[in-house]
N, C-alpha and C positions, 0 to 999 in steps of 0.2 A: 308052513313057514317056520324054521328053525327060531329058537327063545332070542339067538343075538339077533337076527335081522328083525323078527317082528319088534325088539325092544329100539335099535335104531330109527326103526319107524315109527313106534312111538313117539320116541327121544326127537326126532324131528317135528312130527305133529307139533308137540308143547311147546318147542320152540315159536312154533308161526304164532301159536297161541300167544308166547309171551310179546311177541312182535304189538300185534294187535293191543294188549295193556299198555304196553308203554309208550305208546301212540296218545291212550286216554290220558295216562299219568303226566306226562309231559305237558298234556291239553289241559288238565283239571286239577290245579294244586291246589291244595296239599293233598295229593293221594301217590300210592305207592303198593307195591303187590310184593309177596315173597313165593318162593317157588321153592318146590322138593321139599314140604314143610309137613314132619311127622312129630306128631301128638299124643299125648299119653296122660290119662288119668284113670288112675289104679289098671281094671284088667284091660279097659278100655282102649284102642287107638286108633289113627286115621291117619293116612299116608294124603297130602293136600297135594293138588297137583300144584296149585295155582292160589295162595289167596291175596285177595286186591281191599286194600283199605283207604276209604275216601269221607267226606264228611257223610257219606250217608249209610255206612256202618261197614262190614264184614262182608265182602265176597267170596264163598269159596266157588273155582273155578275148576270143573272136572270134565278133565279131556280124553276123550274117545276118541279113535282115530279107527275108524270102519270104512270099509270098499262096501257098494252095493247100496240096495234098500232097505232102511231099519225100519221095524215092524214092531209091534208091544202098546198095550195101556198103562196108565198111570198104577195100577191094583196088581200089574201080573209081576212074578218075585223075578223072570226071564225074559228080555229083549232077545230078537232076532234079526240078525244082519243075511239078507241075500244077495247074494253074487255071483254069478258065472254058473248058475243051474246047483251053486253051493247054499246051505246056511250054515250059520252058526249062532250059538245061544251067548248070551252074557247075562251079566246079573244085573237085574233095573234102576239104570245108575241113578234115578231121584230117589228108590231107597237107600243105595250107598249115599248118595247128597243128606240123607236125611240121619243117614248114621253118625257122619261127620261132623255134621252141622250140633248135635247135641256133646260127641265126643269135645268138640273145639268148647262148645259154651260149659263145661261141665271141669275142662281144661283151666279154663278165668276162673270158673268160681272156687277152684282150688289154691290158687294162688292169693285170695280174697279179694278180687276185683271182676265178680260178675258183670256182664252184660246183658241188658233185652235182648234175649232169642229174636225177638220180630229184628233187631240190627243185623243179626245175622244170616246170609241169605246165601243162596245157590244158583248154580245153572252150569248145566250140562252143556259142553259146547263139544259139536260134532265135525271130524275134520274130514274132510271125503265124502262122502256119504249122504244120502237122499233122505231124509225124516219128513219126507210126506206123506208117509203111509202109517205114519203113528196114530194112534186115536186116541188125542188128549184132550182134556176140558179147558177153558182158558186159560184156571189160573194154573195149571201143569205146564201147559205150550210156553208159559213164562219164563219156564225155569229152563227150558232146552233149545238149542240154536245149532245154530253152523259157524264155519270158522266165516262166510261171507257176511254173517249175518251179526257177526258179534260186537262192532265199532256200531251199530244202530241198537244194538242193544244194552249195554254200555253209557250211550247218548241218551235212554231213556232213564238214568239212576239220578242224572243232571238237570231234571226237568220235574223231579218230587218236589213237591210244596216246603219242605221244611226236614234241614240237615238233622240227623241221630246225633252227631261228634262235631266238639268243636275242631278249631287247627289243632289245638294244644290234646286234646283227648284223642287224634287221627295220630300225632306222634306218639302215645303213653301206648296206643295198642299196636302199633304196630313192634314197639321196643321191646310190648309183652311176647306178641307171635314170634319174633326174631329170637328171643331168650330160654321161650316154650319148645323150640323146634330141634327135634333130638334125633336127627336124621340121619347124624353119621355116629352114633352111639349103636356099636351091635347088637347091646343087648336088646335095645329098644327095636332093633328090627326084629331080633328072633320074636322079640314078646310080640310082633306085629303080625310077624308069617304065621305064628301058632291063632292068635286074636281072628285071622283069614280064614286059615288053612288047613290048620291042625299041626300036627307032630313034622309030620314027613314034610309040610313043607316048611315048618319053622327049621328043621334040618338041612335045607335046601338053603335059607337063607343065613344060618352061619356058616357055612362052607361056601358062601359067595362073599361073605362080606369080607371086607378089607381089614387090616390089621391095621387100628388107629385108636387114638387117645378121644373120647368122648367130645362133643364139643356143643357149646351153647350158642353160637351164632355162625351165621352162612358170610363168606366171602363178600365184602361190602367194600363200598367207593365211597368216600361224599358227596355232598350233592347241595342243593338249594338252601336260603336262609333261614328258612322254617321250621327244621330239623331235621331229623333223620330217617326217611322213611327208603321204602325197597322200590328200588326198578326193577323187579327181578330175582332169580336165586344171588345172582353177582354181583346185586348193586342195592342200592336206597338213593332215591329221589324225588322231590317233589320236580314233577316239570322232567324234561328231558334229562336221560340219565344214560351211564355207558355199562355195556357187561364186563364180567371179568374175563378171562381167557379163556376159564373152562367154558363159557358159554359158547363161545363162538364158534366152537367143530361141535358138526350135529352130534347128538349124542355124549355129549363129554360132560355136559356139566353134570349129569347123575351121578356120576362115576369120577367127581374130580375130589374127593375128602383129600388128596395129598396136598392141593394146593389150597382147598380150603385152610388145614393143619398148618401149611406155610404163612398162609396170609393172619390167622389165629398168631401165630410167635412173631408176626412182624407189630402186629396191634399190641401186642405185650411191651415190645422193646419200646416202642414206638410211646407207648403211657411210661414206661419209667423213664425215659429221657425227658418231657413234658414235666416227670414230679421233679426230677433235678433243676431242669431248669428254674421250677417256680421255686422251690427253696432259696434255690440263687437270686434268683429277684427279687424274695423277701429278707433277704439277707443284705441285697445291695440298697433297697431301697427302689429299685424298678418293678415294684409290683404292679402298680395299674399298667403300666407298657407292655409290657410281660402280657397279662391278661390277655388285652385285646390283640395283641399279635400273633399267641397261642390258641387259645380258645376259640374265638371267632372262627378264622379261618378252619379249625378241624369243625365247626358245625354247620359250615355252609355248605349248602346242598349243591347238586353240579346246574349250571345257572345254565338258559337258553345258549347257541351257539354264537348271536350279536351280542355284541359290547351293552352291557345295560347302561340306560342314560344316567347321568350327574341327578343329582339332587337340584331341580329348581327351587327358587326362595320360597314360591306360590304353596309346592307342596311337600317342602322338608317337614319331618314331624317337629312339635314342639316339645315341651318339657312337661307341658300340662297336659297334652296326651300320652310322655311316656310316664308320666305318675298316675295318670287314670289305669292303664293297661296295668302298671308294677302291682296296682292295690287290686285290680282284678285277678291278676294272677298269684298274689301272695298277701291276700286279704291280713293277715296276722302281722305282716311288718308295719301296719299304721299305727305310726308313733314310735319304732323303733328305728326307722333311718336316721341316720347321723348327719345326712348332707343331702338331703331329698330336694334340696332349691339348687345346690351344686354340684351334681354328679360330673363323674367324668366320662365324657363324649368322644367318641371315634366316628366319621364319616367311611364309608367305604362303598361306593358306587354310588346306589341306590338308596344304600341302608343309614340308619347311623344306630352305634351301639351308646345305651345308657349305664354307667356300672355306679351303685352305689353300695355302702357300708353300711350296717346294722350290729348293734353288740347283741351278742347272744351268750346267756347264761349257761358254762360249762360245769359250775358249781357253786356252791354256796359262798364261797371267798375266789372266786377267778369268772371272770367274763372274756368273751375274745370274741374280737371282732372280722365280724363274715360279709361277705358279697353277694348281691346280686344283681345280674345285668342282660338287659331286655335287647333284641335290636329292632327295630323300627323301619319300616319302609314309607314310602308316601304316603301322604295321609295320615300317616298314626297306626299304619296296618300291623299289628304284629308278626314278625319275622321269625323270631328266637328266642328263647330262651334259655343265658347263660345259667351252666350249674356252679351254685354259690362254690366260695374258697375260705 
């Protein structure tokens, strides 16, 4: 099979694969996966096919797309796929899982936000292909599946005793892996193909790579109230979420940097018309308006495809659950709000937003006064959190 079909076939594989995550993420909020996610610390890197972030830490998801019956133990450095009176050998993808898996946790700890390796976990998922003839020990067979087999596998991460992350820390890492991922950066691929392959194929891979400007996040939608997380290479959501364009013709979203690069200078335009505005509202005097008709809407996550119900009396949040949440989430503003008995409140669906004021010391003779604001769903659940102004 010539490199462009076997890579379509690929390219197709990851897709059903990504199908299958966002089936979960839609089912299990606040979780969210990013896709085509390449990594680098020092010589170090790892091409992710797949990684999926929920309250119970760091999935990386690596997809294999073989015909036939694969064959290998947990110890041999070569799996083998047979087919049609063919084999062929591959490299034993739970030591690629296992290279990655340090590459990714070595990745955080450069940026100074370590995580538990035990958060971080793997699993080979195989598309086509029969793995009953592996000879694995249990906790191995854990880590490797089928694409039929993968929404039951999946269902078992929801069924652990006790989450790794909260909502609020499930946003902060996935905003880390989204800012980490240097995918369409060529130099970070040649450093990749060589970190692989060597010379010749690091050579291979800048004479493929596209002519584009670096870039620190992947093509993204909004999504739910919770924050910002990925449905995907194309998207972030908690809950149901939509691709972007390049996902939807098999094959294209690896190969979509151009529209990535577009959608990057729309997000740009798009933040300076946002600071204009808000100068103007703090110049007219509509700044809390402003706020919440700005802000909010850009961090809501893409919501189920029913209409979410109204707020009933029964289980609107109150004000003393959103001061319990404010102090848990910015433990240091007690005693610096200015109006913590009177914020200013926005309803919107389900949710309502809290925004209050804090003076904060800019210098020794100037204080200036900042925001921060929560949004609340039933109950008192935390939704969001706005970034101060």
């Amino acid at each position: 099979m010539e490199y462009g079909e076997a890579k379509a076939v690929g390219d197709i594989g990851e897709q059903r694969v990504a199908e299958r995550l966002r089936v979960y993420c839609s089912e299990n909020p606040p979780s969210g996966f990013l896709s085509n996610v390449l990594v680098r610390s020092g010589r170090m890197t790892a091409q992710l096919d797949h990684v999926l972030i929920d309250p119970h830490g760091i999935l990386i998801v690596e997809v294999k797309v073989r015909n036939g019956r694969i064959r290998g133990t947990a110890d041999e450095k070569k799996w083998t796929a047979v087919y049609g009176g063919m084999t062929k050998t591959f490299q034993n993808p739970l030591e690629q899982l296992r290279g990655q898996r340090n590459t990714l946790s070595k990745a955080l700890h450069g940026i100074s936000d370590p995580i538990d390796l035990d958060l971080i976990q793997g699993v080979v998922v195989f598309v086509d292909a029969d793995i009953s003839a592996l000879e694995l020990d249990s906790h191995s067979r854990k880590h490797v599946t089928t694409l039929d087999r993968l929404a039951a596998a999946l269902r078992e991460r929801t069924t652990q005793e006790a989450a790794g992350l909260t909502h609020v820390e499930v946003c902060r890492r996935y905003e880390q892996l989204r800012l980490l991922d240097q995918s369409a950066d060529p130099a970070v691929q040649a450093a990749h193909a060589d970190y692989r392959g060597g010379a010749s194929a690091s050579a291979a891979a800048r004479a493929a790579a596209p002519s584009q400007p670096p870039r620190t996040a992947p093509t993204t939608t909004p999504g739910d109230n919770a924050s910002r997380l990925a449905s995907g290479s194309g998207s972030r959501s908690f809950g149901s979420g939509t691709r972007s364009p390049a996902f939807d013709s098999p094959g294209g979203w690896r190969s979509a940097p151009r529209s990535r690069a577009a959608q990057k200078f729309r997000e740009f335009v798009a933040t300076l018309a946002v600071l204009a505005l808000f100068w103007a509202c703090v110049a007219t005097g509509a700044f809390q308006g402003a706020l919440t008709a700005i802000l909010l809407p850009a961090l809501r996550l893409n919501a189920p495809a029913a209409t979410a119900p109204s707020i009933t009396p029964s289980s609107a949040p109150t004000l003393a659950q959103a001061k319990d949440q404010l102090f848990q989430v910015a433990p240091q503003l007690r005693g610096a709000v200015t109006d913590l008995e009177t914020p200013t409140t926005t309803a919107s669906g389900d949710s309502v937003t809290y925004v209050w004021h804090y003076a904060s010391k800019a210098s020794a003779s100037r204080v200036v006064i900042k925001t921060c604001g929560l949004a609340l769903g039933p109950g008192g659940v935390l939704r969001a959190v706005l970034p101060g102004q």
